[in-house]
C-alpha positions as CSV (number, residue, x, y, z in Angstrom):
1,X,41.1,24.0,-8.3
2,X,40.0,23.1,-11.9
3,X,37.0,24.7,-13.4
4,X,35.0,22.9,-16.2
5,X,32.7,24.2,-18.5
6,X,33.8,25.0,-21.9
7,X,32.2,28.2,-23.2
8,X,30.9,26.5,-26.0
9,X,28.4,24.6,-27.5
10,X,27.9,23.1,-31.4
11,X,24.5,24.8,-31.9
12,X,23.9,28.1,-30.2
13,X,21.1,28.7,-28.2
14,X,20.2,24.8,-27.6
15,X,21.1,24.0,-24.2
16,X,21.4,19.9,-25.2
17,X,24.6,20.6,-27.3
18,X,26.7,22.3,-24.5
19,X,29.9,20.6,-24.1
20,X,29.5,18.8,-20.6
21,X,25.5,18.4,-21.1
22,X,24.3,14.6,-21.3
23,X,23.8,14.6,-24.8
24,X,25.1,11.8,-27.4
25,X,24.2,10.8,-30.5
26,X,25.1,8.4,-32.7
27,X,26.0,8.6,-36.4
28,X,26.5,6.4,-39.6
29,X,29.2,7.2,-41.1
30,X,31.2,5.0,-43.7
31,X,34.3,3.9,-41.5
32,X,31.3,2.9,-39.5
33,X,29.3,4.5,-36.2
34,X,30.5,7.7,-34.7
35,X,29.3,8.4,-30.9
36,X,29.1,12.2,-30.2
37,X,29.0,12.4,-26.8
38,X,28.8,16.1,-25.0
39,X,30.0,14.6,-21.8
40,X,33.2,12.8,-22.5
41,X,35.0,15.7,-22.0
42,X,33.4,16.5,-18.1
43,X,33.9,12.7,-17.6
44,X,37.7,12.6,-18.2
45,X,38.4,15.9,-16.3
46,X,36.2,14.6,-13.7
47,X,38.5,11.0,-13.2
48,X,41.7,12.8,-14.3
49,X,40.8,15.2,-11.4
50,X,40.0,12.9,-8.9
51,X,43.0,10.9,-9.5
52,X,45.5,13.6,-9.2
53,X,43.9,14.8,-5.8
54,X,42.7,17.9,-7.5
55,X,39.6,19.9,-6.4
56,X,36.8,20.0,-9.3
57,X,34.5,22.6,-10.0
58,X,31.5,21.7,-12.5
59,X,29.2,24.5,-13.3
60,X,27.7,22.5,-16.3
61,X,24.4,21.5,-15.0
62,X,23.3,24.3,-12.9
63,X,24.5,27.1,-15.9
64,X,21.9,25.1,-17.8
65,X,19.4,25.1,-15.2
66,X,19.9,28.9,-14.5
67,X,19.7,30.2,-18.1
68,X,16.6,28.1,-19.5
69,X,14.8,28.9,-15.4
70,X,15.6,33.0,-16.3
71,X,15.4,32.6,-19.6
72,X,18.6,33.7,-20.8
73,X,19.6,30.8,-23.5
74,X,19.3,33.9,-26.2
75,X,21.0,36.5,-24.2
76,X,24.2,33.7,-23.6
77,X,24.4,32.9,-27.7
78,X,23.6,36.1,-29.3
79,X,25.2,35.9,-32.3
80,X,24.1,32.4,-34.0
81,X,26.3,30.8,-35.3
82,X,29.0,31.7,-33.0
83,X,28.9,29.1,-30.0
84,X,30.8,30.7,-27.9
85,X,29.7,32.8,-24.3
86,X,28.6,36.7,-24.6
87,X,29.7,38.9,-21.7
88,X,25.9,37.3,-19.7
89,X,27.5,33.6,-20.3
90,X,30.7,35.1,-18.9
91,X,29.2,36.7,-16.2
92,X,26.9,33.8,-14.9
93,X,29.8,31.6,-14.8
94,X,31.7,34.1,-12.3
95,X,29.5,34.2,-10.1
96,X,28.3,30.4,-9.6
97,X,32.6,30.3,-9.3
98,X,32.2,32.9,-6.8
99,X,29.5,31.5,-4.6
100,X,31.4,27.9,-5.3
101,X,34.4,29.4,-3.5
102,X,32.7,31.8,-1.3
103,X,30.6,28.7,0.4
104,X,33.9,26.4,0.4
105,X,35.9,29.0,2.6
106,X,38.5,30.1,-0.1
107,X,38.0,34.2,0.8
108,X,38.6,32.9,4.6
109,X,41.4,36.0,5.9
């Protein structure tokens, strides 16, 4: 099983800027357009996954769902600018992995 969600995000406590969210953006730069898309990284491990046979696990969309429904976007990026998950954003990722494996029969005996 491969788990995706990167525990981290380029602007704390906005929920568009998680890596594996939908957002992209594109800049101007001088060698031209740069596209920065949050997904491309979900999107490859999704087809490179698929490909090899491997089970995928992608939390991204219902960790954002959860933490803006409980309001929790604060509690998960505490510490502005440091991107990355507190203990919460830890813990909230355990246990969707948990129910994930729980529902597909992994703790069978």
């Amino acid at each position: 099983m491969l788990v995706v969600l990167l525990p981290d995000t380029i602007k704390a406590q906005d929920t568009r800027f998680i890596t594996g969210s939908d957002f992209s953006f594109e800049f101007d730069t001088p060698r031209g357009p740069f596209i920065l898309d949050m997904s491309e990284p979900r999107r490859r491990m999704v087809n490179i996954t698929k490909r090899l046979g491997i089970e995928l696990f992608d939390p991204t969309a219902s960790f954002i769902r959860y933490i803006e429904a409980e309001d929790l976007v604060e509690a998960t990026w505490p510490r502005p600018p440091d991107n990355h998950f507190s203990a919460v954003g830890h813990q909230i990722i355990a246990d969707q992995l948990y129910e994930h494996l729980d529902r597909h029969g992994h703790f069978e005996n």
